[in-house]
Structures are given as C-alpha cells and as structure tokens.
KOLSE-631379 format. One record per residue: x, y, z of N, C-alpha, C in turn; residue in three letters. Coordinates in steps of 0.1 Angstrom, whole numbers, plus 5000, padded with zeros to 4 digits. Example, Ala and Ser with C-alpha at 12.3 -4.5 7.8 and 13.67 -1.06 7.14 Angstrom:
513249435078512349555078513249675078ALA;512849785071513749895071512950005079SER;
end
This chain:
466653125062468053095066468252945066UNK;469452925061469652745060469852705077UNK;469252575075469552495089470952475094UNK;471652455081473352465085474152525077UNK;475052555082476152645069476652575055UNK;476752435062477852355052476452255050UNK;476352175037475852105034476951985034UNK;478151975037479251855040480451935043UNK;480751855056482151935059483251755061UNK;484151795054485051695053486151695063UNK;486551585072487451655080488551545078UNK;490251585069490851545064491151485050UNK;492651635044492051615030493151515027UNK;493051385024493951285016492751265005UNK;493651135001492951134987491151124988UNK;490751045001489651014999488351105001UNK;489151255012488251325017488551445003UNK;489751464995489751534985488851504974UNK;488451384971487651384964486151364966UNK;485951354976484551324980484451484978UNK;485151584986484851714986484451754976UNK;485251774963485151804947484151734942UNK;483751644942482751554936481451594942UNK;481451644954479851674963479551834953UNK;480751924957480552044953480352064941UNK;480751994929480051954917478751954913UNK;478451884920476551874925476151934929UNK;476952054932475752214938476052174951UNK;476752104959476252094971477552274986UNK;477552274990478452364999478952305008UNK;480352265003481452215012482252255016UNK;482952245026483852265031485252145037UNK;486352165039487352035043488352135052UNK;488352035064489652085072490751975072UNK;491552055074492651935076494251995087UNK;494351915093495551975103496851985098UNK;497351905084498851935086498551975075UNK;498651895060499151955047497851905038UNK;497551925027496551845017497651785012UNK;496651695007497451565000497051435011UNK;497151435023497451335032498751215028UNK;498251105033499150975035500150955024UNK;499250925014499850844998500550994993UNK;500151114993501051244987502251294994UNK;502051285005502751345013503451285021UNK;503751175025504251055032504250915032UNK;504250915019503550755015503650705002UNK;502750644993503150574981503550694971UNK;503450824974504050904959505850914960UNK;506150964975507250974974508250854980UNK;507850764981508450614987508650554971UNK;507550584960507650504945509050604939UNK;509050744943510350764935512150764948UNK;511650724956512950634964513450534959UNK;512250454950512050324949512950394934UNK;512450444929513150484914514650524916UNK;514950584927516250644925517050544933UNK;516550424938517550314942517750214932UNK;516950224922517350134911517950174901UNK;518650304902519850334896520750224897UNK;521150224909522450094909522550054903UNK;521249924903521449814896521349844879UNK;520949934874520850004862522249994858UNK;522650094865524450164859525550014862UNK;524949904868525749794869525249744854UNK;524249714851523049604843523949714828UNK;524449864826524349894816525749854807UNK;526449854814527849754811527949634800UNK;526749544802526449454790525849504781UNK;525349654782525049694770525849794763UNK;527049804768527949894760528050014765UNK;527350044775528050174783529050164789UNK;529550234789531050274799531150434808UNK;531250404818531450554824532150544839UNK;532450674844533550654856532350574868UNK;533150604881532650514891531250624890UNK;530350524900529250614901528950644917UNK;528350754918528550854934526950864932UNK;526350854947525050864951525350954962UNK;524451054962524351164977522751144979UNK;522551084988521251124996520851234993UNK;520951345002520751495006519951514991UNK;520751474979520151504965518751434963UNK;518551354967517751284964516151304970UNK;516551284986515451324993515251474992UNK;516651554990515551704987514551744978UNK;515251634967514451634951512651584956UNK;512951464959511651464966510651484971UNK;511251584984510151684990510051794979UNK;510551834974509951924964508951914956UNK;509051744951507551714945506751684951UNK;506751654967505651644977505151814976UNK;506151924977505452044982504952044970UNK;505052044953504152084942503251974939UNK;503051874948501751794946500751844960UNK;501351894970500552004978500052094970UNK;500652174964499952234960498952264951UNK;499152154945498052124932497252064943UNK;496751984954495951904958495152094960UNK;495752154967495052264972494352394961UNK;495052344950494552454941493152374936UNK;493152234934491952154932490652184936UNK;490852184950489852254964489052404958UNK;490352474954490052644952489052604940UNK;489652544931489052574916487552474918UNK;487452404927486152324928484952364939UNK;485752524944484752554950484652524961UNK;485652464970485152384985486452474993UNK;485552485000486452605014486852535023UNK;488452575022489452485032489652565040UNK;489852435051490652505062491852515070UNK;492952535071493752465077493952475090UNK;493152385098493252385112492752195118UNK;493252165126492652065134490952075134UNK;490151995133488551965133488251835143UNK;487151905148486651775158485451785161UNK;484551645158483351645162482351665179UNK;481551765176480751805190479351745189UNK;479351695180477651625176477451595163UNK;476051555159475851455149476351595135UNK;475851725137476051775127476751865132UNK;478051895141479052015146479951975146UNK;480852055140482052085140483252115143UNK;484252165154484452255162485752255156UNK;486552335150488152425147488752465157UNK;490152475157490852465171491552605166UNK;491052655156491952805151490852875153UNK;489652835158487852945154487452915169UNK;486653055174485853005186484652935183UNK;484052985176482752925167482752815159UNK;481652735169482152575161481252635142UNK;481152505131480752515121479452365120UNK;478552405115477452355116477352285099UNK;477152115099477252075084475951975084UNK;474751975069473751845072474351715073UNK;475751735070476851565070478151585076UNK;478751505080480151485082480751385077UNK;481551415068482351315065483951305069UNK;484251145075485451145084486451085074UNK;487751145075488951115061490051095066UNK;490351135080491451165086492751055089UNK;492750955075493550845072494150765085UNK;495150725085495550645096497650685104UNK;498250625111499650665114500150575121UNK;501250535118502350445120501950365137UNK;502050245136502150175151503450135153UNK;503350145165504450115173504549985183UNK;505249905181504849745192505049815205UNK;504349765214504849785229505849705232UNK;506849755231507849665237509349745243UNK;509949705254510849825260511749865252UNK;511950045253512650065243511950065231UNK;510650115229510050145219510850295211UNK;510850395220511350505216512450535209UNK;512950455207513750405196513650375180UNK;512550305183511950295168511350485162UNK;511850435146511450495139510450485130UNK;509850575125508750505114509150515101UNK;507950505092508150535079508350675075UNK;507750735081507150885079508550945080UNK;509550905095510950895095512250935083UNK;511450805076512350795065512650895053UNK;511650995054511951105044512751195053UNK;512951215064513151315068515151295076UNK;515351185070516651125074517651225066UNK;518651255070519751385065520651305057UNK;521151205061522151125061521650965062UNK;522550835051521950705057522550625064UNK;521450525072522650505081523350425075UNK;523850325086524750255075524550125079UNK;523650095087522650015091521149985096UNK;520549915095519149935099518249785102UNK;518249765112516649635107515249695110UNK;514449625102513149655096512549575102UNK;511649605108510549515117509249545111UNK;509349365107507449415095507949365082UNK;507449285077507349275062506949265054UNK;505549385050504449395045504749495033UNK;504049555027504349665018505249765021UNK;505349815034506049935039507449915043UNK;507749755047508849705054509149685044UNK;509149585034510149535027510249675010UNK;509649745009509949874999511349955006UNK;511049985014512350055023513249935025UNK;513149865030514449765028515049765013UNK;514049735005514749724989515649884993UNK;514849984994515450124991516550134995UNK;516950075009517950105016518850025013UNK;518749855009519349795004520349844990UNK;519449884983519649894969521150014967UNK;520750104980521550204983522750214992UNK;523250074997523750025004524250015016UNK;523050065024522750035036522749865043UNK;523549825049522849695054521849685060UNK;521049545055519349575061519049425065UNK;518649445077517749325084516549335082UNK;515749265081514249255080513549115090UNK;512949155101512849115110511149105112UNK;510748955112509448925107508748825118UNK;507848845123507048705133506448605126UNK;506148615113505348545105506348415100UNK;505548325094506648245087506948255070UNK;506448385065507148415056506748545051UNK;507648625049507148775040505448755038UNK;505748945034504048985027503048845022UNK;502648905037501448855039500048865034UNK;499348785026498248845018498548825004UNK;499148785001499648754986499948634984UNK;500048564970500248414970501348364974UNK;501248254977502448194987503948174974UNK;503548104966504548144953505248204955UNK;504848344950505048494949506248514964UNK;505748494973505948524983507348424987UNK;507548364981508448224985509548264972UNK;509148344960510148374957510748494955UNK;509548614962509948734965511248714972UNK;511048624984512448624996513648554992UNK;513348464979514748434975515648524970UNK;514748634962515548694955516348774961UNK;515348854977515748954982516548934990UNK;516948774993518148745001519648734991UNK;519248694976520348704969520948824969UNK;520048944967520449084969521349134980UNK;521549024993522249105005521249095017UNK;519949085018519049125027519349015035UNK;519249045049519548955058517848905061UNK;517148795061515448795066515248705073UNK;515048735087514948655093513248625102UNK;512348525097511048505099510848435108UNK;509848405117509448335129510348405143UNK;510748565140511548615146510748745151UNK;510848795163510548905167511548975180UNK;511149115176511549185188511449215203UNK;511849185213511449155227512349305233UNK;513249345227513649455235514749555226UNK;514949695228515649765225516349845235UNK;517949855235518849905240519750005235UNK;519850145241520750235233521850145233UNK;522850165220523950125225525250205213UNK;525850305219526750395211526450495204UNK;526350525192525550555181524250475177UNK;523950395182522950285174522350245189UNK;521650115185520550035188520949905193UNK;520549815206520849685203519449635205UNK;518849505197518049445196518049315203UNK;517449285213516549155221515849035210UNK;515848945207515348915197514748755204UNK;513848735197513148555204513748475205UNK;514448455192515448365193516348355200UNK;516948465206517348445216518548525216UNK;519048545201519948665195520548785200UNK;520748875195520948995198521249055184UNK;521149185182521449225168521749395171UNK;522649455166523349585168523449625152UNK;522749755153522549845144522649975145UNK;522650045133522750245138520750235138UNK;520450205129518950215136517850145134UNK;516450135141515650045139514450085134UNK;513750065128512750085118511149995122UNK;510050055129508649975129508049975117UNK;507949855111506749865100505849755104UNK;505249775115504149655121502749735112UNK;502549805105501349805102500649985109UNK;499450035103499250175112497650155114UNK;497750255126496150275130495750415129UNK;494350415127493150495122493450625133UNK;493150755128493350865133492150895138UNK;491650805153490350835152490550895168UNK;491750865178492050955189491551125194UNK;490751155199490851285202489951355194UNK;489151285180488051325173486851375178UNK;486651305193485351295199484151235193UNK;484551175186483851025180482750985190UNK;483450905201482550835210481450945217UNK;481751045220480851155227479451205214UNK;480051165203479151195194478151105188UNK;478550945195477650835190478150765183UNK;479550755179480150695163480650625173UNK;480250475167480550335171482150345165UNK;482850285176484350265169484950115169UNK;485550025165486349885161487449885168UNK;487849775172488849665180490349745181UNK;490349865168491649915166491450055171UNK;489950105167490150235167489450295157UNK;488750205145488550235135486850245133UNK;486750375127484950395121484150255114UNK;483450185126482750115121481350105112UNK;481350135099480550135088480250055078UNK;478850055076478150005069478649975052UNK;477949915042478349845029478750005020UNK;477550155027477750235022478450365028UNK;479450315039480150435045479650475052UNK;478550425060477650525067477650485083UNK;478650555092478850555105477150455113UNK;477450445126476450425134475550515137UNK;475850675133475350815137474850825116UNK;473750885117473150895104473850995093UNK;474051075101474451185096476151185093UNK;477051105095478051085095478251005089UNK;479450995080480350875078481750865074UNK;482350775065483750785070484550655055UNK;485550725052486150645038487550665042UNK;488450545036489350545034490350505046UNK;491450505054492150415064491250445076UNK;490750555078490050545090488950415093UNK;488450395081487550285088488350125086UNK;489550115077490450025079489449875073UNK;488849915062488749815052489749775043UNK;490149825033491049805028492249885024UNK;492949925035493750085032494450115021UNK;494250115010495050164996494250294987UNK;495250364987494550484982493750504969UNK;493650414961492450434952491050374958UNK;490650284968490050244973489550344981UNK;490150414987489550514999488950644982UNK;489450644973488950724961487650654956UNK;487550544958486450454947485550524961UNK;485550454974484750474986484150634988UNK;485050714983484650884983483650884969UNK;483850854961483050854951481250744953UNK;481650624958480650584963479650644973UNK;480350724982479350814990478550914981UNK;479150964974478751104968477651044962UNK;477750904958476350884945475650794951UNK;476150774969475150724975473850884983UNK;474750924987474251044994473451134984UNK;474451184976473951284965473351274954UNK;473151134948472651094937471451004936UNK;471250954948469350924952470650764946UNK;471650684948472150584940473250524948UNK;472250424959473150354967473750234961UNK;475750264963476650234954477450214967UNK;478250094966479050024978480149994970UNK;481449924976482649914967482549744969UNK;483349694956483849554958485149524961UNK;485449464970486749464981487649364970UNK;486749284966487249144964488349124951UNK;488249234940489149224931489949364928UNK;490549404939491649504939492549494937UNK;493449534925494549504923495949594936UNK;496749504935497349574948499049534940UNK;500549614945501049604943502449644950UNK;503849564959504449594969505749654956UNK;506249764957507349824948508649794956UNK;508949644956510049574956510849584947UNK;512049554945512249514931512849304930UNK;512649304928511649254916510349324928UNK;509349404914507849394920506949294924UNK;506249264931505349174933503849224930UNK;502949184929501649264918500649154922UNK;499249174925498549064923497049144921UNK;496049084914494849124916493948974920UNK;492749014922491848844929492048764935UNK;491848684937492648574944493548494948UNK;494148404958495748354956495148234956UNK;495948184949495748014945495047944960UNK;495747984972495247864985493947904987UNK;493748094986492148124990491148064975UNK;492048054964490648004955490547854959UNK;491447754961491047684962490647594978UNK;490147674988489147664997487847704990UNK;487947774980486347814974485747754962UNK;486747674956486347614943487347524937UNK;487247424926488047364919489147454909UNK;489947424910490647514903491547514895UNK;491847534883493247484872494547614874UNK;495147584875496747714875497447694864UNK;497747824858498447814848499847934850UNK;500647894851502247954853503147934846UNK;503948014848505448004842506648104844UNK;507548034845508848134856509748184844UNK;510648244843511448264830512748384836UNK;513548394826514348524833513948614823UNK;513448764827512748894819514348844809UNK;513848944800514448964789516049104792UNK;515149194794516349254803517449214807UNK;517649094813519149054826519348924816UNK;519048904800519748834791521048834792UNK;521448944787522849024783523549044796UNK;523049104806524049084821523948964827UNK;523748854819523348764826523248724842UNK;522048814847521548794858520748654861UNK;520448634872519848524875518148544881UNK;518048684879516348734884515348624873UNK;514748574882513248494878512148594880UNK;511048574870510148644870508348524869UNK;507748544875506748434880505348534870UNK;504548424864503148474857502148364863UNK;501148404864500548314874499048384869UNK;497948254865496748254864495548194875UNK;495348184882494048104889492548124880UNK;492047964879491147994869489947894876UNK;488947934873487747854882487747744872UNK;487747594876488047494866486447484861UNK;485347514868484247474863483547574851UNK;483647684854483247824851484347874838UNK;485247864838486647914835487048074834UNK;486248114849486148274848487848254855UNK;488848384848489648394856489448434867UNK;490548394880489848444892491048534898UNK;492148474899493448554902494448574891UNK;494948674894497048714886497748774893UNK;498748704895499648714900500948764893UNK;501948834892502848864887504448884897UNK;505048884893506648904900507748904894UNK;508249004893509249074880509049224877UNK;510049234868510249394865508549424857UNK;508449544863506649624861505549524863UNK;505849464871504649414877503649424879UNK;503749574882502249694890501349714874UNK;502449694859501949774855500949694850UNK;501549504843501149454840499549414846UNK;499849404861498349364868497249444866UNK;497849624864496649694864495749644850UNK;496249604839495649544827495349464833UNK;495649344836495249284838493649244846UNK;493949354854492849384864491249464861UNK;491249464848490649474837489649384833UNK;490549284828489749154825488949094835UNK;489949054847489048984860487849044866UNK;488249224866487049274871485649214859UNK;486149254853484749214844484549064840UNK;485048964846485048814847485248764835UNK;485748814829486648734818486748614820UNK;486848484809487648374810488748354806UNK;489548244807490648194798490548204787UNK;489348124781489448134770489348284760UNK;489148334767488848544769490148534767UNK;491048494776492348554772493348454762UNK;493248364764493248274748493348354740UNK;492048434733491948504721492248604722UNK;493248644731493548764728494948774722UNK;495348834712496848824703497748884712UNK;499048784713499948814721500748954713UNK;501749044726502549124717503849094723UNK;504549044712505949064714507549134707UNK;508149114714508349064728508349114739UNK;507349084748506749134765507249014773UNK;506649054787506548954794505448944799UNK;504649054797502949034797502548964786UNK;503048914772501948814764501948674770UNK;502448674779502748534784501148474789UNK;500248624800499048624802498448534791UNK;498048544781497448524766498448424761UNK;499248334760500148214758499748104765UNK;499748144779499948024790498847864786UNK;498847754782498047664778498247554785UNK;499247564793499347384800499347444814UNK;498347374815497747354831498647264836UNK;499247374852499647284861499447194871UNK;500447104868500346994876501146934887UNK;500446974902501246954913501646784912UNK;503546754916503546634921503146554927UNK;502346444923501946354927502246304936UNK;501646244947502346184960502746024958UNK;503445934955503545784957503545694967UNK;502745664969502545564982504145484986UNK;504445534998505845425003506745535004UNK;506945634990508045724989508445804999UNK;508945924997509745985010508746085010UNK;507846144997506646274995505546215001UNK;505746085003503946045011504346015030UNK;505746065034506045965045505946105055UNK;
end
C-alpha cells in the first residue's frame, strides 16, 4: 500500500498550480488540485484576460472617432455596458471551462472545495471529513486585492468589483497607479466616465523607465484624466449617492465611486501555514528558496503567493521549474531579471530588462531612442507620440533594456524579448533587416547614440 494517496496535491488552480498539476501527471506522477472558487484563478477569471478585452472594447471610441479620416461615415455611436461585461463573463465562463476540461484530460483529480494544510504531507477539505495524504504539497492559491487602512475603507472597491458593476458610474477616482489602476482608468476613461487617479508617488507606474513613465502621464492627462501625484487618501465619507474623499493636500474630492488599486496580498490567511512549519514574509507571503521550495521540505509554493514577481507567465515558468526540479532529478530556478512585462494603457507601455536609471547604477551605458507619431494618427492628425528606447551596455554592447510606448507595445516587446533574453547585441540588431512600414523596424534603425544636455558652467542648467 502506498505511503500516501497523492504523490502531489495542488492547492489552487490558477495558471501556476494548473500547470504544475498537468505537467507532474505527465510524468506518471498522481495528482490531485483543489481549489475554492472557480479554475482559471486571477489572470482567467478576474484579471489580465478579461480586463485586456475591457481594454479592447474601450478602444472603440477612439477607433470610430480616428475612422472619419479614413472615409467612414456612420450615425452617432451608442455603447451599453450591460453588453459588454455580459459578453465578457461569458468568455471567463468558457475559459473555465476549458481550464477544467485540461485537468480531466490530463488525468489530475479535482476538487472543488476549500484545502488547508494539517502538516508537512496533509491535507484537509472543508467538503470531506477525511483529510487527504500527498508525498508534496504544492501552494498556488494566488493573491487578493488590499485595501489601505484608512476611515471609510468600506467604501472602496476593488478590481475584482469592476466586472461585476451593472451600470457605470459616472464618476470614479482610482487610488494606485500601477498596472491595475491606470488600465481601468484608461477603460473607464475611454468610456466616459470621469476619472481621477490618485497617486502617493511622484509619478505613475512605478518600475518602469522614467521616460516612458513621464510620457505615459502626458498623454493620459491629454485624454481627460485628472492625475494627481504626491497625493493620497486620508479619509472617506458617504455622501449622497457617492463618496467624499479627505485628501493630503488638503482637498476634498466627491465622486459616485472610489476604487483601491494599492497593490494585493498573498492568500496565505487561514491555510494553516504557520502550524505546519512554513515560514511566511513581511506581507504574508511563502518564503522560498531559488527552487520554490518552502522552509518545510516537502512543500512548496509558485506564483503570487510567494510574491516574487506576480505576472502570470512567471508563476507558469515557476510551475514548470518545480516539476523538472522535483520530478526530473533537474534543479531549474527562474530568471527574474529579463521579464518582459506590459501595462494595457492606451497608448501601451511595454518594457523588458532594464530601465536606463537601473542600468546605469550597474554599468556604462549608450541609449538609443526615438519619439515619432505611429503612423496610424497621420490622417486624423492626432498628436499621440510613441517612444522606442534601447539600453545598451557601452562596454559589452549586449542589449540590456527596451522599452516601448505606443500602439502594440506588448506585442513588439515580446519580440523583442527574445533577443535580450538570449544577450544579443546592437550590433545583433544592426543586422537585422528592417520591415516596413512598422514601428518596430525602428528597433533595427536606431544608430545615433543619445546625447544628454550638457551642463555649462554659470548657466541656469548648472545653477
């Protein structure tokens, strides 16, 4: 008789514990995955799948404005919510169910119930009297919206919120301006909701090059966005229909509603984690080693829960790394350092490797850029700028960063992210034949090295 039932029981199926599952059981091994609400988790079911087609059906607008210069004509144009977000959740429920038919056809026995750990290899189900016995545990159980402490939190809404809105309002500020905050702002902007975006920092998304970031907020202020940075929330008050806002400055601000996007933490509450030996971090989060592997041997844990780097192909690469650490005698760790990442703004913002200020704390560096307006907003004569941006090790000439900002940004970087992973140089992309007309040949074009102004002694740039 085997020592335990399961040879891996997964507990939470999002992207990272769905594949770790399928990938183990591949290998002969007997798995099993619980999960408490739906498969799919974060990114399927509340997060980057159905936030990217929000992001798609608010850029209608500016389409059916933009198509005018090109010879369309048609009556006014009518947007209904209700249509939109129902459309939606319908492709969340048929990407449920494909996440779950995955499971079936791969052999790993689901469960749909709450899971919680009772020891290094137990299990216990909140739908079963009988806990379940596994040689591993693997923790998946992603992460969920924070909320600031501040009075009058109960007011705020989340992201998660935002699918489930009947009607929009007709106002809103966004508190946060990271990936989550300023996507929904575009959305709700685009759709013409008035939108505040309310930031403690001294400038937008954070973590990206300062550039990028300095002209992400011009654009988004030409668009209508009200953004107001080195600003925060001190208090919320009902007031009518809506909300009134406390603000540092000293302000006040009245809206129908208010929106947290400060960022989310690890679902590690109520797991019984600590009773089990699993060391937990400053937030909450599974503290693990280069290869996933908890403080307890027999455990470990991928993807937001341990709050390395929360983006859903990452917590994929990290599930796949366990399996051919664990299961393939082939210890395999992930590289944090050249992830391409991307905020579905519009204009997009896109970056993979480095930003010009972190490469150059690390090395000598040459920059090669250039701003232009896409080709697109020719004919409507728009005034959108679009930013291409190289960081290149001046000694080495490995590229190190790209940056992008403009229409398909995401898509260009992921190519892009290609070359860097594999340390390409300039001159690598030098020889590579441009195609046009893009605004990705520009990558493979760019030859004059930038050159910051000079400071002159006496002038008003040296005083």
């Amino acid at each position: 008789m085997a020592e335990y039932e399961y040879d891996l029981f997964v507990i939470g199926a999002g992207s990272g514990g769905v594949r770790a599952a399928r990938t183990a059981a591949a290998y002969g091994k007997k798995v099993a995955i619980a999960e408490e609400y739906r498969v799919g988790g974060t990114c399927v079911i509340r997060g980057c799948v159905p936030k990217k087609l929000l992001v798609y059906g608010a850029r209608y607008a500016k389409e059916f404005e933009d198509a005018h210069a090109y010879g369309w004509s048609f009556g006014e144009a009518q947007f209904d919510w209700p249509t939109l977000i129902g459309n939606v959740a319908a492709e969340v429920d048929r990407l449920n169910g494909v996440y779950a038919r995955l499971l079936e056809q791969s052999s790993v026995t689901t469960m749909l119930s709450r899971a919680t750990v009772e020891d290094p290899h137990t299990v216990r189900l909140a739908d079963r009297d009988e806990p379940v016995t596994a040689e591993r545990i693997l923790l998946a159980t992603g992460g969920h919206p924070m909320f600031p402490d501040i009075p009058g939190r109960e007011h705020f809404i989340s992201s998660d919120d935002c699918f489930k809105l009947e009607t929009l309002p007709k106002s809103i500020a966004i508190l946060g301006a990271g990936y989550i905050g300023l996507e929904f702002a575009g959305i709700f902007n685009a759709l013409g909701v008035d939108v505040t975006v309310i930031y403690r920092g001294d400038q937008i998304l954070r973590g990206f090059d300062d550039e990028l970031r300095d002209m992400l907020a011009e654009s988004l202020r030409k668009q209508g966005m009200d953004i107001r940075v080195n600003t925060n929330i001190t208090a919320i008050e009902k007031e009518g229909d809506g909300v009134r806002l406390q603000l540092t400055s000293g302000d006040s601000l009245s809206v129908e509603t208010v929106m947290a996007a400060t960022g989310r933490l690890p679902n590690t509450v109520g797991l019984g984690l600590e009773s089990a030996g699993v060391e937990l971090g400053w937030n909450g989060h599974v503290v693990v080693d280069d290869y996933s592997k908890s403080s307890v041997d027999s455990i470990y844990a991928v993807g937001d829960i341990t709050d390395r780097f929360n983006l859903t192909p990452v917590a994929i690469r990290e599930a796949m790394a366990f399996v051919e650490t664990v299961y393939c005698d082939n210890p395999t760790s992930v590289d944090y350092l050249k992830v391409p990442t991307a905020v579905f703004t519009t204009p997009e913002g896109a970056m993979v490797g480095l930003t010009e200020q972190d490469a150059r704390e690390r090395c000598q560096i040459d920059v090669f850029k250039t701003t232009f307006r896409p080709m697109k907003y020719s004919l409507p004569k728009g005034d959108e700028k679009m930013l291409l941006k190289l960081i290149v090790d001046a000694e080495s000439d490995e590229v190190l960063g790209c940056h992008v900002l403009g229409p398909d940004a995401a898509e260009i970087i992921q190519t892009a992210a290609i070359a860097i992973t594999n340390g390409l140089t300039k001159a690598d992309f030098d020889l590579t034949m441009a195609l046009h007309p893009t605004a990705a040949e520009e990558l493979v074009t760019l030859r004059q090295k930038f050159e910051p102004p000079r400071e002159v002694a006496g002038s008003d740039a040296a005083a």
